[in-house]
C-alpha positions as CSV (number, residue, x, y, z in Angstrom):
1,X,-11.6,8.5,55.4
2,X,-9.7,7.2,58.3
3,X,-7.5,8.7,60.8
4,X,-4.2,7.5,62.0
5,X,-5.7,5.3,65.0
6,X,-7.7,3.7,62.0
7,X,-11.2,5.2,63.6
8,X,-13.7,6.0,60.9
9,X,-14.6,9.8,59.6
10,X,-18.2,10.5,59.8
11,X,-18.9,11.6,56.5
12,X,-21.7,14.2,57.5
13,X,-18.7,16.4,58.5
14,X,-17.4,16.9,55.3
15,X,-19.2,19.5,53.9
16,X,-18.2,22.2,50.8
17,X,-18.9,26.0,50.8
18,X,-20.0,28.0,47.9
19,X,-17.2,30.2,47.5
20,X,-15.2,27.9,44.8
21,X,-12.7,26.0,48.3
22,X,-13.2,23.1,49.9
23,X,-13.7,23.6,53.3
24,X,-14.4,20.1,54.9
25,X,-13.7,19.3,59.0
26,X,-13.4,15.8,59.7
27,X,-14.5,14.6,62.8
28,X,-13.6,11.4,64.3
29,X,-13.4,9.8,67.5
30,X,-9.6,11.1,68.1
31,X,-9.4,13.7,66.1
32,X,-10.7,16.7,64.3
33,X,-8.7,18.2,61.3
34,X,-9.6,19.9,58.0
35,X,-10.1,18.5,54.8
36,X,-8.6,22.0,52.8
37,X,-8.3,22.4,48.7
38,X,-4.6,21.4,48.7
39,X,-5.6,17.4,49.6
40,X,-8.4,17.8,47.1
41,X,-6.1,18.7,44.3
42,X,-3.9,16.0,45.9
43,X,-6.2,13.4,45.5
44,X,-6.9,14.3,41.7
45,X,-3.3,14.6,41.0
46,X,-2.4,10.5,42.3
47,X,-5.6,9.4,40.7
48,X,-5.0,11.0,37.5
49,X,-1.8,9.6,37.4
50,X,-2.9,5.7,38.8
51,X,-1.5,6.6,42.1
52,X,-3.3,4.6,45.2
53,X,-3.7,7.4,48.0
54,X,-4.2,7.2,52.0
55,X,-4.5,10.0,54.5
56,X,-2.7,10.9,56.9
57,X,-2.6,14.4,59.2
58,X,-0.3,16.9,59.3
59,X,-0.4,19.9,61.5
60,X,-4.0,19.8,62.3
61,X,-4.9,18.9,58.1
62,X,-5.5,15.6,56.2
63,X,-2.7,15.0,53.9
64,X,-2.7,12.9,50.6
65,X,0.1,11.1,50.0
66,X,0.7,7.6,47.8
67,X,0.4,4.3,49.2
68,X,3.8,3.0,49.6
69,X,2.9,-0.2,49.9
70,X,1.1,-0.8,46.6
71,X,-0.1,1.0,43.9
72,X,-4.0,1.6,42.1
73,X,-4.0,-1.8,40.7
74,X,-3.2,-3.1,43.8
75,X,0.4,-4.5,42.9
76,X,2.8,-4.8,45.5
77,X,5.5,-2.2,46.2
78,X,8.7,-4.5,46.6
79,X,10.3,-1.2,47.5
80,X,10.4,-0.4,51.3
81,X,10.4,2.7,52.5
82,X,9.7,4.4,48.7
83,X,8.4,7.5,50.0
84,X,11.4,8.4,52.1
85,X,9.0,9.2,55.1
86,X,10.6,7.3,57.7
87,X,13.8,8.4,58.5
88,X,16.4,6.9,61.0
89,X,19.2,9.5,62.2
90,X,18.2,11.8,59.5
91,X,18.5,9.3,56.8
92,X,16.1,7.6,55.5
93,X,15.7,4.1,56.3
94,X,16.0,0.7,54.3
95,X,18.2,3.0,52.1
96,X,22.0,3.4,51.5
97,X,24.4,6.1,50.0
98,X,27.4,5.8,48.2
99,X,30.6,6.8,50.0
100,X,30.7,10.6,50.2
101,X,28.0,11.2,48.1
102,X,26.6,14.3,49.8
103,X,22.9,13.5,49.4
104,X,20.2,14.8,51.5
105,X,16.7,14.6,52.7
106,X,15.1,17.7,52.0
107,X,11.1,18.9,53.0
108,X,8.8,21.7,52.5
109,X,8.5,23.1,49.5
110,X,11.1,20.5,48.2
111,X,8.6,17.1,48.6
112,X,6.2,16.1,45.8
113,X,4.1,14.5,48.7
114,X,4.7,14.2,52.7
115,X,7.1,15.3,54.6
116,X,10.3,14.6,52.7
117,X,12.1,13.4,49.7
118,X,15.8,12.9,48.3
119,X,18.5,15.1,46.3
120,X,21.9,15.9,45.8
121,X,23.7,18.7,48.0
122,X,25.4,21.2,45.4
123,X,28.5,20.8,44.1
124,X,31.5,22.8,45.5
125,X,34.0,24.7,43.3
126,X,36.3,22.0,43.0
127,X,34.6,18.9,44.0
128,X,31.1,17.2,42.2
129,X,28.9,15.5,44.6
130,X,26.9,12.7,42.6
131,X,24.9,11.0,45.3
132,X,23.1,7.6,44.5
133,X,20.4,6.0,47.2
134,X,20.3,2.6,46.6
135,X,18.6,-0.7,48.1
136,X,18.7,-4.4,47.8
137,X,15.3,-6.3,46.9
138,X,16.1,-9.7,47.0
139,X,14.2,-11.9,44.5
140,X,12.9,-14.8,47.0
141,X,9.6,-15.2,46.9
142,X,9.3,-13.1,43.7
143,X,8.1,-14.4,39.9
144,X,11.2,-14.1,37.8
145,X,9.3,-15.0,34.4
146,X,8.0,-11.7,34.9
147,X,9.2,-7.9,34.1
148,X,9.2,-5.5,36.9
149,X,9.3,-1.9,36.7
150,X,10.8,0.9,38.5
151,X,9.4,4.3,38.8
152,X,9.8,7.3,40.6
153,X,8.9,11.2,40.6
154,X,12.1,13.8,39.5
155,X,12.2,17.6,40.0
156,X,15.2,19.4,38.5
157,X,15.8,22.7,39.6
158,X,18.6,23.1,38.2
159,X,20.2,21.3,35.2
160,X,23.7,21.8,32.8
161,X,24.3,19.5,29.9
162,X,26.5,16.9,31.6
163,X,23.8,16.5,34.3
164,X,21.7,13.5,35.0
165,X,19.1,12.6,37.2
166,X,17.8,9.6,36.5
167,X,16.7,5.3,38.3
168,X,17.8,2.4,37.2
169,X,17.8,-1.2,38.3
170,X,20.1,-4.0,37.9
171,X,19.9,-7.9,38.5
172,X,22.9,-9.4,40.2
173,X,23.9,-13.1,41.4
174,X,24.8,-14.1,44.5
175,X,28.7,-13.6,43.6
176,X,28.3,-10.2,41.9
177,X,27.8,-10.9,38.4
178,X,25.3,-9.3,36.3
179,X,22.1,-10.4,34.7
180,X,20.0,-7.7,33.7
181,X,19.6,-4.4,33.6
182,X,17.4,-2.0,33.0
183,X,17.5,1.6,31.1
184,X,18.3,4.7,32.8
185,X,15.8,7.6,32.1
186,X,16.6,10.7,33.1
187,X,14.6,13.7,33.9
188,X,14.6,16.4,31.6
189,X,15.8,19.9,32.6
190,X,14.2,22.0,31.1
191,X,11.0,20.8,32.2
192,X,9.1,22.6,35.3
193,X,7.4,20.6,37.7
194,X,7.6,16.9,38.9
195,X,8.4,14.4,36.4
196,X,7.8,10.6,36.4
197,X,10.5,8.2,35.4
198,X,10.0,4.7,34.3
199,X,11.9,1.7,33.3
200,X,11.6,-1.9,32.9
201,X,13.8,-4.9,34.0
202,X,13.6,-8.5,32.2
203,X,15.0,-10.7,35.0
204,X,17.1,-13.5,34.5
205,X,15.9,-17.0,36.1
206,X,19.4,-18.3,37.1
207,X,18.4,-21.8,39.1
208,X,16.0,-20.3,42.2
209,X,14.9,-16.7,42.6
210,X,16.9,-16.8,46.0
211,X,20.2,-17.0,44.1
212,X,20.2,-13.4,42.5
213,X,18.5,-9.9,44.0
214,X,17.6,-6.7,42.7
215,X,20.0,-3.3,42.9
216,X,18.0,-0.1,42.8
217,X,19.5,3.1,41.9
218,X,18.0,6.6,42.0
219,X,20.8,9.0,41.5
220,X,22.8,12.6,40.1
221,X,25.2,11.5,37.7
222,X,28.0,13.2,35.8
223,X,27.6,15.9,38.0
224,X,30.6,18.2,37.5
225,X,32.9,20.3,39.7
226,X,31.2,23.8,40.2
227,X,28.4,22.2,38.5
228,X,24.9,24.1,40.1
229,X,22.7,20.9,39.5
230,X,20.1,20.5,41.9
231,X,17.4,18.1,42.0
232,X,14.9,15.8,43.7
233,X,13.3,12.7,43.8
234,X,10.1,11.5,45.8
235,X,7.2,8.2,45.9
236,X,9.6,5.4,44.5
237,X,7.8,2.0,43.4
238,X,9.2,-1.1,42.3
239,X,6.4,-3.2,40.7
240,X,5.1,-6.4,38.7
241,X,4.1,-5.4,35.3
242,X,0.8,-6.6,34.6
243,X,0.4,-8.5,30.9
């Protein structure tokens, strides 16, 4: 366990009381913070779920939060920025939004991890705000004989019939034109909780990976006017699938 100047915790101060909570301080040569149950149940949430964690402090406690620049198996995360923690103006950055699209950066109680994540802002009477964040990964560099996958965690608050939250990914060329795509999984409403979403994209090889790029999409869709949809998404990864 590190802190944020990268100095290492002595781990004689991490100790655990009798009383059924961890109760750990962790000492280092900048700071001093606790170690509390919530990170530990942190922790065991990412690595049940393959998730490489780091630390980081937050108001005086060590937070667990995903590694956003790769994952357990220690595949890079071509995403940047996939845990919407850094934010530029409010928004967060390396991402777009779709014209009018009303999304918004939530936090607190709203975040699967950190400080913040993404959603929609409800829709009014008379108008339905479907907001898509999107970003461009272009393919230079990358393996296009391979598949890649998206993923990224869901929580629907609220949910009607027409509403979908759900990622996707889609290959263009330099002049538009499509190549692949992925599915679109959505999260299921009636389920409590955070959800993951997957999907997989076969790229096309057209010439040189530098002639085509990547087109992520994590969005609300067919969101209706007066619809009461609400939901959020969190710890985005786009990833080589190993074989």
């Amino acid at each position: 366990l590190t802190d944020s100047a990268g100095a290492q915790a002595d781990p004689s101060a991490i100790v655990v009381t009798g009383d059924g909570q961890h109760t750990a301080t962790v000492a280092t040569a900048t700071r001093a913070a606790t170690f509390d149950n919530a990170a530990y149940e942190s922790a065991d949430f990412h690595r049940r779920h393959n998730e490489r964690i780091v630390t980081t402090y937050v108001d005086g406690h060590v937070a667990i939060v995903p590694d956003v620049t790769m994952d357990m198996l220690g595949r890079r995360n071509y995403l940047k920025n996939g845990g919407f923690e850094v934010l530029v103006s409010g928004f967060p950055q390396d991402w777009s939004l779709n014209a009018a699209a009303h999304g918004r950066v939530v936090s607190g109680y709203d975040t699967m991890t950190g400080q913040y994540a993404v959603g929609n802002t409800p829709c009014t009477s008379t108008v339905a705000y479907n907001p898509s964040f999107r970003q461009v990964i272009l393919t230079s560099g990358m393996d296009l004989t391979k598949t890649y996958e998206l993923v990224a965690w869901c929580k629907v608050l609220n949910y009607g019939p027409a509403d979908l939250f759900r990622i996707g990914v889609i290959q263009y060329n330099t002049s538009g034109g499509l190549l692949a795509q992925s599915g679109w999984p959505g999260a299921n409403g009636t389920v409590p909780g955070w959800q993951k979403l997957r999907t997989e994209i076969v790229p096309v090889a057209n010439s040189t990976p530098a002639s085509s790029h990547f087109f992520i999409r994590i969005e609300a869709a067919g969101l209706l006017a007066g619809s009461k949809a609400l939901g959020y998404f969190d710890n985005a990864g786009f990833y080589e699938v190993l074989k």
